[in-house]
MDAnalysis code that builds the backbone (N, CA, C; Angstrom):
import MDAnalysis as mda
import numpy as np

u = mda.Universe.empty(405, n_residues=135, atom_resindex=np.repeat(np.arange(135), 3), trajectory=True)
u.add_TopologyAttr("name", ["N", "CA", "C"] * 135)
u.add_TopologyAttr("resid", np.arange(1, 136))
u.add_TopologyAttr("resname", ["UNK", "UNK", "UNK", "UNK", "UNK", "UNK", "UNK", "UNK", "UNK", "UNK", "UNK", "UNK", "UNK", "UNK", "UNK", "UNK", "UNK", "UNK", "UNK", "UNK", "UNK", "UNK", "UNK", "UNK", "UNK", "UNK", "UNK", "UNK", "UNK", "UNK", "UNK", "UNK", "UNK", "UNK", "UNK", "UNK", "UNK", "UNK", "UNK", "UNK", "UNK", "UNK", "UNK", "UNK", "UNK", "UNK", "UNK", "UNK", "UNK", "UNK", "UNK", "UNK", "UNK", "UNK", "UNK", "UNK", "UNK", "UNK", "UNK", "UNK", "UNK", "UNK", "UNK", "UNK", "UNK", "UNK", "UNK", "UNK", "UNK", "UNK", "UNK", "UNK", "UNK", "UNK", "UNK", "UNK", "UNK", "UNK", "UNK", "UNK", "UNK", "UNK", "UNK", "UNK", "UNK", "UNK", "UNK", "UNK", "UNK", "UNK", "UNK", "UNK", "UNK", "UNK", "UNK", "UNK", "UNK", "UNK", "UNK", "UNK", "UNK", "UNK", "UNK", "UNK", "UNK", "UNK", "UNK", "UNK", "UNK", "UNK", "UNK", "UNK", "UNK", "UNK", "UNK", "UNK", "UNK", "UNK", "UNK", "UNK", "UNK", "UNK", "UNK", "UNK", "UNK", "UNK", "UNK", "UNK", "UNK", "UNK", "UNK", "UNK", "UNK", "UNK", "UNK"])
u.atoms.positions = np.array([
    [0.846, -1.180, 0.000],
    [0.000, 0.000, 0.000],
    [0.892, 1.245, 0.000],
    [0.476, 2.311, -0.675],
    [1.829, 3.551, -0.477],
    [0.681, 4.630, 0.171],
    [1.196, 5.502, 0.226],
    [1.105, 6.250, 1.413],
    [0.207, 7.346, 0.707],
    [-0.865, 8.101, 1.194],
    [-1.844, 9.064, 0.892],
    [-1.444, 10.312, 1.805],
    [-2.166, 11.655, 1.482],
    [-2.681, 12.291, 2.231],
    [-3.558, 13.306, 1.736],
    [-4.339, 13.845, 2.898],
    [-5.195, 14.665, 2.486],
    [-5.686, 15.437, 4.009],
    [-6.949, 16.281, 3.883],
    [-6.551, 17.453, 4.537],
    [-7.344, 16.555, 5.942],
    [-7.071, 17.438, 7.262],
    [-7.594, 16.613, 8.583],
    [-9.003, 16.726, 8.837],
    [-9.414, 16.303, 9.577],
    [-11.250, 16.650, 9.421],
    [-11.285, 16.355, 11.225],
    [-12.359, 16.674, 11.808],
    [-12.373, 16.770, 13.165],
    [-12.278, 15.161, 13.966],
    [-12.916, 14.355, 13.223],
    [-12.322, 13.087, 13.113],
    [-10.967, 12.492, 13.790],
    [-9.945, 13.289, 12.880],
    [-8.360, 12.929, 13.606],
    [-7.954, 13.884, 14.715],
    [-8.317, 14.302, 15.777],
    [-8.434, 15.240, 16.823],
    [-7.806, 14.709, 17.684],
    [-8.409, 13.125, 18.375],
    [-8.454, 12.589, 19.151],
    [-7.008, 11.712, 18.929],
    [-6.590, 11.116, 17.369],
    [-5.196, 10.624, 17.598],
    [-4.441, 11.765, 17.278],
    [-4.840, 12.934, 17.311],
    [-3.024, 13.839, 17.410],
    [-2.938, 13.983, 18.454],
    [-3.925, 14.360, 19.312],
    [-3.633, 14.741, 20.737],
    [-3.223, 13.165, 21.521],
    [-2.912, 11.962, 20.991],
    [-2.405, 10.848, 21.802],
    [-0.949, 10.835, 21.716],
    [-0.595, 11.603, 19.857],
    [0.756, 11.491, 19.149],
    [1.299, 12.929, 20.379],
    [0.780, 14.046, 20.164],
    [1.327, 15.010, 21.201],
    [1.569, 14.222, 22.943],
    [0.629, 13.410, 23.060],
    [1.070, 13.421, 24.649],
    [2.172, 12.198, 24.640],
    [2.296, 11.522, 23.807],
    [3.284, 10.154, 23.765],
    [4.361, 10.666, 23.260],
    [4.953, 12.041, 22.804],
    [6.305, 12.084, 22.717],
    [6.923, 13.645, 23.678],
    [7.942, 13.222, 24.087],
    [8.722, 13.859, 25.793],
    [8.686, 15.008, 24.916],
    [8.303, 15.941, 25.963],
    [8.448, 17.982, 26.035],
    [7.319, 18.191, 24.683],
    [6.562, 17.738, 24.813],
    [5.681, 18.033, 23.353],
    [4.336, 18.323, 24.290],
    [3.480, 19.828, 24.210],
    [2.686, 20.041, 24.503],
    [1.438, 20.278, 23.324],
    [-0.134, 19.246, 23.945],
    [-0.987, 19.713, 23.431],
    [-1.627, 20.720, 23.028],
    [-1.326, 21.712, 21.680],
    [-1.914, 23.044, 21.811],
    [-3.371, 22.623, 21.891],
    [-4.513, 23.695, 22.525],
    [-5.521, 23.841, 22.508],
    [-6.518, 24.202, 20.658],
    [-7.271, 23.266, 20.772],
    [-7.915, 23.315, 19.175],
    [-7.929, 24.638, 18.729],
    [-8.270, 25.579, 19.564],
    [-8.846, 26.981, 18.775],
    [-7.510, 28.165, 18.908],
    [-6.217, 27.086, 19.369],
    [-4.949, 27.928, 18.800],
    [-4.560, 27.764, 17.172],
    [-5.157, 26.418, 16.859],
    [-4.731, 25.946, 15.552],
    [-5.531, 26.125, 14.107],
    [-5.389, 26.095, 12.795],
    [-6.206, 26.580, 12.076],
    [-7.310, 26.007, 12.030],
    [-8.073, 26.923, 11.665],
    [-9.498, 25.982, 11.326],
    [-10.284, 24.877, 12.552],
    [-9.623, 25.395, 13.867],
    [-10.293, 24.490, 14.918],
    [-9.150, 23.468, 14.885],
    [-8.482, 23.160, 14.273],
    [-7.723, 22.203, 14.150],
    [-7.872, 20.979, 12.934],
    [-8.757, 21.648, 12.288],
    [-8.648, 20.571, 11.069],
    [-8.161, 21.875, 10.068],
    [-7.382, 22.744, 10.219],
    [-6.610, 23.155, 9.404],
    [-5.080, 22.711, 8.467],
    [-5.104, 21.557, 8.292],
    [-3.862, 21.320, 7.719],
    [-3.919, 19.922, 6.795],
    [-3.128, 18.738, 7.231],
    [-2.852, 18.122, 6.077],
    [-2.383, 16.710, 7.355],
    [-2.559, 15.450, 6.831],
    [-2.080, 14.376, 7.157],
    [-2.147, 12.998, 6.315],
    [-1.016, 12.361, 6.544],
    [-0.378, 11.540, 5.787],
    [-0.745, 9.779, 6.424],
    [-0.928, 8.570, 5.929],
    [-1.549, 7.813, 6.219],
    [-1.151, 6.295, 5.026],
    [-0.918, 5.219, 5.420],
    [-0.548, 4.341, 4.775],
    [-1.977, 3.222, 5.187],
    [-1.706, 2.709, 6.207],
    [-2.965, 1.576, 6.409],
    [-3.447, 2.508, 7.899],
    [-2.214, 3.174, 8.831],
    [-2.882, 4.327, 9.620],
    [-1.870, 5.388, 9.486],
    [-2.717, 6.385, 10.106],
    [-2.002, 7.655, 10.310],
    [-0.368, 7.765, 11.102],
    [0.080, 8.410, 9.843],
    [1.578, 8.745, 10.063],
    [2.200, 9.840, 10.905],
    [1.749, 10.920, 10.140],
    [2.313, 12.240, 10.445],
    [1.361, 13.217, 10.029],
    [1.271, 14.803, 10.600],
    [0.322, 15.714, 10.184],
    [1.157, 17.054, 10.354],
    [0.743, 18.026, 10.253],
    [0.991, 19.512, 10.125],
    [-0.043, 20.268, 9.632],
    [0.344, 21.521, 10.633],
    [-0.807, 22.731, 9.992],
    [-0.785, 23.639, 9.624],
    [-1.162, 24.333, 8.591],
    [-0.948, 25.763, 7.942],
    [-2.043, 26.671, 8.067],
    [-0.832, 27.581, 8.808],
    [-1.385, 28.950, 9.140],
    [-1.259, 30.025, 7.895],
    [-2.302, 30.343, 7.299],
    [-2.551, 31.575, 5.971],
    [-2.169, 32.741, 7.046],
    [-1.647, 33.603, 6.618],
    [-1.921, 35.354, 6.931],
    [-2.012, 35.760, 5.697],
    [-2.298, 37.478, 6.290],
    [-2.395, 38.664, 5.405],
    [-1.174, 38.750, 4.608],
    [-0.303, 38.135, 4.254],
    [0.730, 38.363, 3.473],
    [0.688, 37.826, 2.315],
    [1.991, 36.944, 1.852],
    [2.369, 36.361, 0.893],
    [3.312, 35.016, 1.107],
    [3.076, 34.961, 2.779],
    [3.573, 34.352, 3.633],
    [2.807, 33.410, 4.621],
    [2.499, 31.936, 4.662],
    [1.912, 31.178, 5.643],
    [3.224, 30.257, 7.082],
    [2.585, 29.993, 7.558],
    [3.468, 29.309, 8.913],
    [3.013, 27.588, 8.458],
    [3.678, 27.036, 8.325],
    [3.460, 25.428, 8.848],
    [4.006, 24.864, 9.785],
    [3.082, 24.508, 11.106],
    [3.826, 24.229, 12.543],
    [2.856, 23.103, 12.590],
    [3.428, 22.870, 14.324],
    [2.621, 21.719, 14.961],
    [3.175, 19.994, 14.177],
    [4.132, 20.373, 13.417],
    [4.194, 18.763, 12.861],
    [4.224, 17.834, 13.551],
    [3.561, 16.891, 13.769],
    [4.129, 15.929, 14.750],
    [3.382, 14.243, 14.204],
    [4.125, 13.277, 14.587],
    [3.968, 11.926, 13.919],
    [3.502, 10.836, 15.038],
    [3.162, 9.570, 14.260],
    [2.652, 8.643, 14.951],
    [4.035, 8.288, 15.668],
    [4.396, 8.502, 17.315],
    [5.145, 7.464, 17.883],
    [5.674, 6.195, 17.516],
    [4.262, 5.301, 17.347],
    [4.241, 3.747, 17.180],
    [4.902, 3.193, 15.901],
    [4.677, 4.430, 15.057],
    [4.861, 3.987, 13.463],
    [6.627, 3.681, 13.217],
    [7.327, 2.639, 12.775],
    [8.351, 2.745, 12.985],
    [8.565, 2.007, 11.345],
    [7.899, 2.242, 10.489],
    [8.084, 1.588, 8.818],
    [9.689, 2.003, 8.566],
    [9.838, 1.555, 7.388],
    [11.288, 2.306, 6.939],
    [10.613, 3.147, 6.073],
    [9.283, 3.366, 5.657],
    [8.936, 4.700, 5.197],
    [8.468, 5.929, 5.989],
    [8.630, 5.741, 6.617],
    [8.341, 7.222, 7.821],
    [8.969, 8.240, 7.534],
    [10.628, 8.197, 7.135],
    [10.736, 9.815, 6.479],
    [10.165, 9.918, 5.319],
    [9.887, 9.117, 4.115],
    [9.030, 9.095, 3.382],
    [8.122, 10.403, 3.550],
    [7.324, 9.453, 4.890],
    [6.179, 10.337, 4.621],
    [5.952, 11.464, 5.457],
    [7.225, 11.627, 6.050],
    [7.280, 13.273, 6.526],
    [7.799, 13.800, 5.209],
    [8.846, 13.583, 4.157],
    [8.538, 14.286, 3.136],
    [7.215, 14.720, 2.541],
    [6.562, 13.432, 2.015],
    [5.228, 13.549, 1.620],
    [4.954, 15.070, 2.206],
    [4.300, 14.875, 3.473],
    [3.736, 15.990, 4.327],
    [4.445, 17.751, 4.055],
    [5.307, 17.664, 3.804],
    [6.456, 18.902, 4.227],
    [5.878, 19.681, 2.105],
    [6.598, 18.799, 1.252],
    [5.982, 18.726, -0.037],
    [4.930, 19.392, -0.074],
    [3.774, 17.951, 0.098],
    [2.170, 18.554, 0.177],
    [1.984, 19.749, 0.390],
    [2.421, 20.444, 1.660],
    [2.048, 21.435, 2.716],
    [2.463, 22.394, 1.517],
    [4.016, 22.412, 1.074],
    [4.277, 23.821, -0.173],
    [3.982, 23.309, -1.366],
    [3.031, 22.204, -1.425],
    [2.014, 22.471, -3.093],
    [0.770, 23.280, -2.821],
    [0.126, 22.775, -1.596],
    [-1.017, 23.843, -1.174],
    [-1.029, 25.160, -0.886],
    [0.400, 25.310, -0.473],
    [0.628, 26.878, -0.308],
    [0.568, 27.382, -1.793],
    [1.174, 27.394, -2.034],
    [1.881, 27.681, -4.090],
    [0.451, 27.938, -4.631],
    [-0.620, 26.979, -4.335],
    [-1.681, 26.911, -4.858],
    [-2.621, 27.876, -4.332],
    [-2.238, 28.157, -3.414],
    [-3.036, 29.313, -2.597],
    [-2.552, 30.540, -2.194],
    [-1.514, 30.915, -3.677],
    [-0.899, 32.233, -3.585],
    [-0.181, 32.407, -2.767],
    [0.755, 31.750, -1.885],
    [1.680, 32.073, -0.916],
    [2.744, 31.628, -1.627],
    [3.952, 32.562, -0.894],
    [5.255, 32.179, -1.859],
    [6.145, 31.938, -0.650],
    [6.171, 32.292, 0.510],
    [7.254, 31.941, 1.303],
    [6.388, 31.003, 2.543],
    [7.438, 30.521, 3.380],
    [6.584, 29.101, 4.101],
    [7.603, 29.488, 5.236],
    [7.403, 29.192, 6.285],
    [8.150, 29.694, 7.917],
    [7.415, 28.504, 8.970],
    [8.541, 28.203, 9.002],
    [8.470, 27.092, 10.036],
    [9.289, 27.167, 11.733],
    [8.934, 26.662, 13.174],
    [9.602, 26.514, 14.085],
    [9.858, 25.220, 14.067],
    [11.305, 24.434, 14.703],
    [11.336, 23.192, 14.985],
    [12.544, 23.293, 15.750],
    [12.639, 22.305, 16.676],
    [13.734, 21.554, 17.583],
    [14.277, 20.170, 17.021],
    [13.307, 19.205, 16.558],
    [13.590, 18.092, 16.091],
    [14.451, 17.993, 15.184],
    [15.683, 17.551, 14.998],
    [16.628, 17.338, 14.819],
    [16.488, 16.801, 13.086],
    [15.686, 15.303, 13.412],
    [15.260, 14.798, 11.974],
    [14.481, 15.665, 11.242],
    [13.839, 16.357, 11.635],
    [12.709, 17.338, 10.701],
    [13.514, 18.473, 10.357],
    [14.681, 18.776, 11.090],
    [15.051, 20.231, 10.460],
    [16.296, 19.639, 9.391],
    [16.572, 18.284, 9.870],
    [17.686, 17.634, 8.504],
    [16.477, 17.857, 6.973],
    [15.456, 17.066, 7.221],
    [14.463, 17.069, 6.342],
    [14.180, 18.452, 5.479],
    [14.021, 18.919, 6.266],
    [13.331, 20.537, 5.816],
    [14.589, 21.109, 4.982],
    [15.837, 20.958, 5.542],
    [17.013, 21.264, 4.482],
    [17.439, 20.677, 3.744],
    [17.065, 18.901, 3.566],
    [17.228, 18.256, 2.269],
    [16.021, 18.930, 1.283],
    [15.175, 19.343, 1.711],
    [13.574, 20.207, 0.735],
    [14.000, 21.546, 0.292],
    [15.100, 22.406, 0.897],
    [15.680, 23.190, 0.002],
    [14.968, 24.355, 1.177],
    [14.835, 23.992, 2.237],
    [14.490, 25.012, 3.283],
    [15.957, 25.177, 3.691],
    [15.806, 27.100, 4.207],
    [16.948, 27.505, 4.781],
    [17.394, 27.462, 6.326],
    [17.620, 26.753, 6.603],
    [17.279, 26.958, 8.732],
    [18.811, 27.491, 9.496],
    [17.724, 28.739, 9.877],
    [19.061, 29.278, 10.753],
    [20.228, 28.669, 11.668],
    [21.042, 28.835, 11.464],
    [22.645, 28.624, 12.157],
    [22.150, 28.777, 14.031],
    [21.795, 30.000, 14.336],
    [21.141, 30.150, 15.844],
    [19.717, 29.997, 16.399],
    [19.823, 28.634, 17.098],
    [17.814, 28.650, 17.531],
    [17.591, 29.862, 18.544],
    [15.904, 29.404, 18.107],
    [15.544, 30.884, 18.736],
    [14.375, 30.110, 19.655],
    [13.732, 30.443, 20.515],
    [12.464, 30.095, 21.133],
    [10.852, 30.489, 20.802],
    [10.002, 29.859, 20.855],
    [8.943, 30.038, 20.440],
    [8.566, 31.076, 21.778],
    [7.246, 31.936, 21.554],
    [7.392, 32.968, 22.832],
    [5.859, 33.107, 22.650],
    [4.760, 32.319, 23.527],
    [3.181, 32.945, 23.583],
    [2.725, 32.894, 24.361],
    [1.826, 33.447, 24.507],
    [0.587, 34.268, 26.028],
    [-0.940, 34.240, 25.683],
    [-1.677, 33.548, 26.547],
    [-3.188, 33.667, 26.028],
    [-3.598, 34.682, 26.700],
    [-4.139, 35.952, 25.708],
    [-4.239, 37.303, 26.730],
    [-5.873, 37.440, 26.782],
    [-6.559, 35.967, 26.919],
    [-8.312, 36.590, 26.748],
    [-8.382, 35.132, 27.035],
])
């Protein structure tokens, strides 16, 4: 079977938030931080769910794709596979939806190798993510 994806539906809610709590220092954001309630983005799937990410549109010419995060359990030898898949996907939908630049945060080590085999630029100095729920 090879590997699909397509966009999340409220449906897959319940296994990201198992994939967020099953891997160390990874916090559950709250649904209505993420797009669209949280079926804003894209996930990848062979016989089950692999990996997902979500894209944030702004007022620019510029979207965010964060939150990536993968099935724990899944240990195929296609798993970077299909975090490519995902990373891909994510800047065909952008492209397609008039955005030209893509901005990402990450710590993960394998995903930021990834993101620079895809021809992403990632800074030399990390920086920290920095938010406040002010309401």
């Amino acid at each position: 079977m090879e590997l699909n994806i397509r966009r999340l539906t409220e449906n897959d809610w319940n296994t990201l938030c198992l994939w967020w709590e099953a891997w160390p220092e990874w916090v559950n954001p709250p649904k209505d931080f993420l797009p669209d309630n949280g079926t804003g983005g894209l996930i990848v799937e062979k016989d089950v769910p692999i990996a997902a990410g979500f894209i944030y549109y702004t007022n620019s010419k510029g979207a965010l794709f964060e939150w990536v995060i993968s099935n724990p359990d899944y240990r195929e030898a296609d798993r970077k596979d299909a975090i490519e898949l995902l990373i891909k996907s994510a800047e065909e939908v952008c492209k397609a939806n008039g955005v030209k630049y893509m901005f990402t945060i990450g710590r993960s080590k394998p995903l930021i190798e990834m993101h620079k085999k895809l021809g992403w630029t990632v800074d030399k100095v990390s920086s920290r993510e920095i938010t406040k729920k002010i309401n």
